[in-house]
N, C-alpha and C positions, 0 to 999 in steps of 0.2 A: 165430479169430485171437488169438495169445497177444503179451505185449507182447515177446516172442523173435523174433516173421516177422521181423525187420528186421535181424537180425543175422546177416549176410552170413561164412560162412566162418568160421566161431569157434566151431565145436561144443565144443569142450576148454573154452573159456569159458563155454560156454551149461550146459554142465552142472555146472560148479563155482559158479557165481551161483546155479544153481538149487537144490545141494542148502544154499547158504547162506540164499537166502530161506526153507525149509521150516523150516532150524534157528533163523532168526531169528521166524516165525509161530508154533513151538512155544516160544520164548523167550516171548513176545508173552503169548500164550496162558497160561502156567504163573505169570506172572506176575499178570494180572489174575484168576487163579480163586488167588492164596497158596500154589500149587503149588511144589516147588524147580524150579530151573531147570535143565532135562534136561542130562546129560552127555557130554561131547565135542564140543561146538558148535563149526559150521564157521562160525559169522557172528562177523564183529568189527568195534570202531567205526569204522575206517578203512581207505582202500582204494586203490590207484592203479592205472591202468588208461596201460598204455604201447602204442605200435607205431606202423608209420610213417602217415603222413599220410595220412587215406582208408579207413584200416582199422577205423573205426569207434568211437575210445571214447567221445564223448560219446554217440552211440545206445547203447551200452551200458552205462551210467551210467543215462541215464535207464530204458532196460528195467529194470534193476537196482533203481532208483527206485518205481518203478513197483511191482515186483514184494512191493518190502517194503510197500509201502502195500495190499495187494491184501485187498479185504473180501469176496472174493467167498465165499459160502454153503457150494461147493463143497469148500473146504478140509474141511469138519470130516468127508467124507467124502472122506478121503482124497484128493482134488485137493491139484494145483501150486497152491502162489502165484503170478501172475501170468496171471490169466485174460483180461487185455484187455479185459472187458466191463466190470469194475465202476465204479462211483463211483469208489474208489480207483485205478483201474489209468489207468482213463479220462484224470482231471483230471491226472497227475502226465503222461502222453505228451504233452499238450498245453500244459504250461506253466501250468495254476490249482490245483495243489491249494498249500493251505496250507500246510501240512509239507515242499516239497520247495522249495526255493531252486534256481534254475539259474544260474550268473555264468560269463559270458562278456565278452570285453572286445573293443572294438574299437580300443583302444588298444595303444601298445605295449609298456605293462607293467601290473601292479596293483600300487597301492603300498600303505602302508602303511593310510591312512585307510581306504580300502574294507574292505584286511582287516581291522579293528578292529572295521568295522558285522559281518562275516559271524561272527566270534567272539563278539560280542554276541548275534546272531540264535540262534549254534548249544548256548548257555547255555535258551535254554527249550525246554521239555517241549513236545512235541506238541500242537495245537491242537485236534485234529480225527481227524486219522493214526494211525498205530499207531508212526511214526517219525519224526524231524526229520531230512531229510537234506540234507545242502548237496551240490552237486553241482560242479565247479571243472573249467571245460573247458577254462581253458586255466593249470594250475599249471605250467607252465615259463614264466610271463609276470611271476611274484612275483618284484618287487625283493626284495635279501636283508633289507631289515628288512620286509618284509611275511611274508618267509619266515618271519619270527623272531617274530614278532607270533603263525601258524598255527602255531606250533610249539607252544607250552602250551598249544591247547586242544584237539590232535591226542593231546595226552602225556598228556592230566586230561579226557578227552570227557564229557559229563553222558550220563546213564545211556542215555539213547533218543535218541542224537543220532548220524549215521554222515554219515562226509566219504567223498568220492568225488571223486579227485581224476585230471586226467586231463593226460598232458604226452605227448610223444612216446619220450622214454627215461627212462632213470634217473637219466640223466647232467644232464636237463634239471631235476632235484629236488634243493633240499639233504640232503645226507646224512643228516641228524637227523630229516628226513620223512620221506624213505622208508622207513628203518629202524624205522619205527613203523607201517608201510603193510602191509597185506598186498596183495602186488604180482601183476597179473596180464600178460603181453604179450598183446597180438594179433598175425594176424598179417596180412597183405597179401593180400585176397581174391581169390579165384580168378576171371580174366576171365569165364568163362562164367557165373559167381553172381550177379559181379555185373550182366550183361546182363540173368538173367534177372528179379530182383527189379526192376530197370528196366521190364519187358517187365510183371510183375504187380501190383507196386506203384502205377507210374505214369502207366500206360498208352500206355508208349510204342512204338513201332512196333520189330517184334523185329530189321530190321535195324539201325535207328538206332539201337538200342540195343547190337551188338554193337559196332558201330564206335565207338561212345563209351565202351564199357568196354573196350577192346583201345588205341584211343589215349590211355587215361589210366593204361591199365597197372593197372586194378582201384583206382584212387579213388573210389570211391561219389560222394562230393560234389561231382568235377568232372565226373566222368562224367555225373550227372544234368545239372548245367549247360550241359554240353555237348549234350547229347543235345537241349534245351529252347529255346536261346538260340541262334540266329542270329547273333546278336554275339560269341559267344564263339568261335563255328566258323570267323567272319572273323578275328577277330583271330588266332587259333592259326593259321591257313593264313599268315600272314602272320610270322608268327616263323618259320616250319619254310623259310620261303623267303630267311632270311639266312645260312645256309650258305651259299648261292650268290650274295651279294653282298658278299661282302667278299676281292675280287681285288686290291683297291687301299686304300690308306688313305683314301682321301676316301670308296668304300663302305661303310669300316668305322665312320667318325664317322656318316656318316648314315644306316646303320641304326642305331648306339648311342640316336641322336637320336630316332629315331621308336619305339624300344623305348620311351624315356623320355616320351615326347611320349603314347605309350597310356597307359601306366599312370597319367600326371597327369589323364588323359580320364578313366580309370574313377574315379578320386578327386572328379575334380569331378562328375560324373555322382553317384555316391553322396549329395555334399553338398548338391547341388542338390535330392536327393530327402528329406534328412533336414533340415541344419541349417535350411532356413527354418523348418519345422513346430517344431524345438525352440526355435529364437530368440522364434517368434511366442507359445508357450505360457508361457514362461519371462516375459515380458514379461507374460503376463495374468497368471500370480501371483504379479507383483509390483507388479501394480495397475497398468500401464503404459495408457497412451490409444492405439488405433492413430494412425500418424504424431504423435502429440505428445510430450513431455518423459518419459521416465522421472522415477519420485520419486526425490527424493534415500536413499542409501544401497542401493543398488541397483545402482551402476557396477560391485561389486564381484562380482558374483555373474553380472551379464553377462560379465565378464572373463574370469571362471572359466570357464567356456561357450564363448567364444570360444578359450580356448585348449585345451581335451577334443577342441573339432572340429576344430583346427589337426591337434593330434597324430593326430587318429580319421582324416585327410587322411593323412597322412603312411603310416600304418599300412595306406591301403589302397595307396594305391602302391607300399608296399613289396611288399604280397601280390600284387601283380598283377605287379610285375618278379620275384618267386617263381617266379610260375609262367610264366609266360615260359621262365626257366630251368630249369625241370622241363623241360619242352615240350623246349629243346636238349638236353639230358643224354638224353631219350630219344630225339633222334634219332640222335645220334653213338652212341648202343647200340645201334638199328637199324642202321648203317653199320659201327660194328665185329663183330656178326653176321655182315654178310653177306662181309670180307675172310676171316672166319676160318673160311666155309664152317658155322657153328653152324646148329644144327637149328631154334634155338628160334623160338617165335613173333615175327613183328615185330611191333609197339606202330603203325607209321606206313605202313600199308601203303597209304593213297590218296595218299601223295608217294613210292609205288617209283622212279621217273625219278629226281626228287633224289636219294634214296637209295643209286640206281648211280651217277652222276653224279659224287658225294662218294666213293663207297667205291673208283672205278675210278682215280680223280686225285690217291688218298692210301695212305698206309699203316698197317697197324693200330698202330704206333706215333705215327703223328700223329695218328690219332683219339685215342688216350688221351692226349696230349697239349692236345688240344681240351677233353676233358671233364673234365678238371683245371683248363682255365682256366674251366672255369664252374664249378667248384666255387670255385674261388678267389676268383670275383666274389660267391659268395653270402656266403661269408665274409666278405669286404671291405663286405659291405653288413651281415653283422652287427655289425661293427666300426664300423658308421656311417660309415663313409667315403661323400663326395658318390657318388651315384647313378648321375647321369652319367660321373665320371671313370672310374667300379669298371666300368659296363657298357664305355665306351669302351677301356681296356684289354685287356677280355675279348675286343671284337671283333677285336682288332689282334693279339692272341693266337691269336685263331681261326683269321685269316689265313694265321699265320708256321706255325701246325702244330707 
């Protein structure tokens, strides 16, 4: 098993990372024996890794990761970097090696402070590794002075130091990044890949696995969720069933309402699971007694805290009325399919009934008028506009066609 298995549908990428880690292992190498350093090298300090949602780039970041740090024996006879057995390959998939920083935020930006620690971190030498790599899963999340802050040390990188930065487009990076990025797309896995890496990876049962890669339309990440979590399969059955409730204004506010009523569930559900363990730990290093006074000087830093989890609440809510909206976008693409007679595969094939239902009562011009207005509502929510209002128009929009 090479740290590659898990890279679903990206062969174009799997071999351009790969003749980069050999060029970067023969760097490596030429360096610590006072050798020059071989010519025409495909590896460089920095790197962006785009495509849509589900398509895998922070899995391929870390392979990537992975692969530079690879100590396995077999190189010096001719083997790949990136053997998946070694120390190196091992710790960097799993999140402990030294050398390899993974930042992901559950928040709904990174601002400037964090990025300051990760420019700091990416100024020293290797500890341990043959590379320091920081790893940025979510770089379309940088406010622009964070942006600006990763700008000088993307443009001035220390010698054995590689960023890997990972956003959905290009569009989502300041220009002054990118343009300093060697940029790679992904692209949107093919349904049967990802069923079956489901089906070897996970061990999940190979129908439950197709159904979950085919209604997620080849997102790995929800697809697994889905395929795992009984809550997740209720709750999608249950969005895919407001097309058919919004004949009247008063169905449209109260599904608006109970879209919004999930999503604050999955947010407190989350926080329920996390902020007590971070409020109670945070209290003990700051010398706190359980149930009695915190020390003075110390209000402040619980403050701080309370507001990470406010926003980390917020941010899950938001992802969860996301994908909600993914969920309708692909079923009015199953319903305008089937007006226009397309061949293609449907995404929602255990709600076919709906699916006639809607396609027989409408026309492919009110569908695309539907799946506008939920584009519109995703917009409006990135706009921050209240939650409820943005879905509440959506449904009344849905309604009018």
């Amino acid at each position: 098993m090479t740290v590659w298995d898990d890279l679903v549908g990206q062969d174009r990428v799997q071999e351009q990372l790969g003749a980069a880690a050999r060029d970067a292992d023969a760097l490596v190498t030429a360096q610590s024996a006072g050798r020059p350093v071989p010519p025409g090298s495909k590896m460089t300090h920095a790197w962006l890794f785009t495509g849509p949602p589900g398509s895998g780039r922070s899995t391929v970041a870390r392979a990537f990761a992975a692969a530079l740090q690879c100590t396995s024996p077999d190189r010096a006879l001719g083997g790949a970097p990136g053997c998946g057995f070694c120390d190196g390959c091992h710790t960097a998939l799993i999140g402990t090696h030294a050398d390899v920083e993974v930042i992901r935020t559950d928040l709904l930006s990174i601002g400037v402070k964090e990025t300051r620690e990760l420019v700091r971190r990416a100024q020293l030498s290797p500890a341990v590794g043959r590379w320091q790599v920081i790893v940025l899963e979510d770089a379309d999340r940088l406010t622009e002075g964070a942006g600006n802050v990763l700008l000088k040390a993307v443009e001035e990188p220390a010698p054995r130091t590689v960023w890997l930065l990972c956003a959905p487009s290009l569009e989502d990076v300041l220009p002054t990044i990118r343009s300093r990025c060697r940029h790679l797309n992904l692209r949107t896995p093919p349904v049967d890949a990802v069923a079956d890496v489901l089906t070897r990876r996970d061990g999940i049962d190979p129908e439950r696995a197709a159904f979950a890669a085919r209604a997620t339309q080849g997102h790995i990440g929800r697809a697994r969720r889905l395929a795992t979590d009984e809550r997740a399969r209720t709750r999608r059955a249950a969005v895919l069933k407001l097309p058919l409730r919004v004949h009247d204004v008063g169905g449209c506010l109260k599904a608006a309402q109970e879209l919004i009523d999930t999503a604050a569930d999955d947010a407190k559900q989350v926080a329920e699971e996390i902020d007590v363990k971070e409020t109670d730990d945070l209290k003990a290093a700051l010398g706190g007694v359980a149930g009695g006074r915190m020390p003075r000087g110390t209000a402040g830093a619980m403050k701080e805290l309370e507001d990470r989890q406010k926003r980390r609440r917020t941010r899950t809510q938001r992802d969860s009325i996301d994908l909600a909206l993914s969920e309708l976008t692909g079923f009015y693409r199953d319903v305008l399919a089937l007006q226009l007679g397309s061949r293609i595969a449907l995404a929602n094939t255990d709600v076919r009934d709906a699916l006639d239902r809607v396609a027989e009562a409408s026309t492919p011009e009110r569908t695309l008028r539907r799946i506008e207005a939920v584009i519109a509502c995703r917009r409006a929510l990135d706009r921050n506009v209240a939650p409820l209002l943005a879905v509440e128009a959506m449904t009344v929009a849905l309604r009018a066609g």
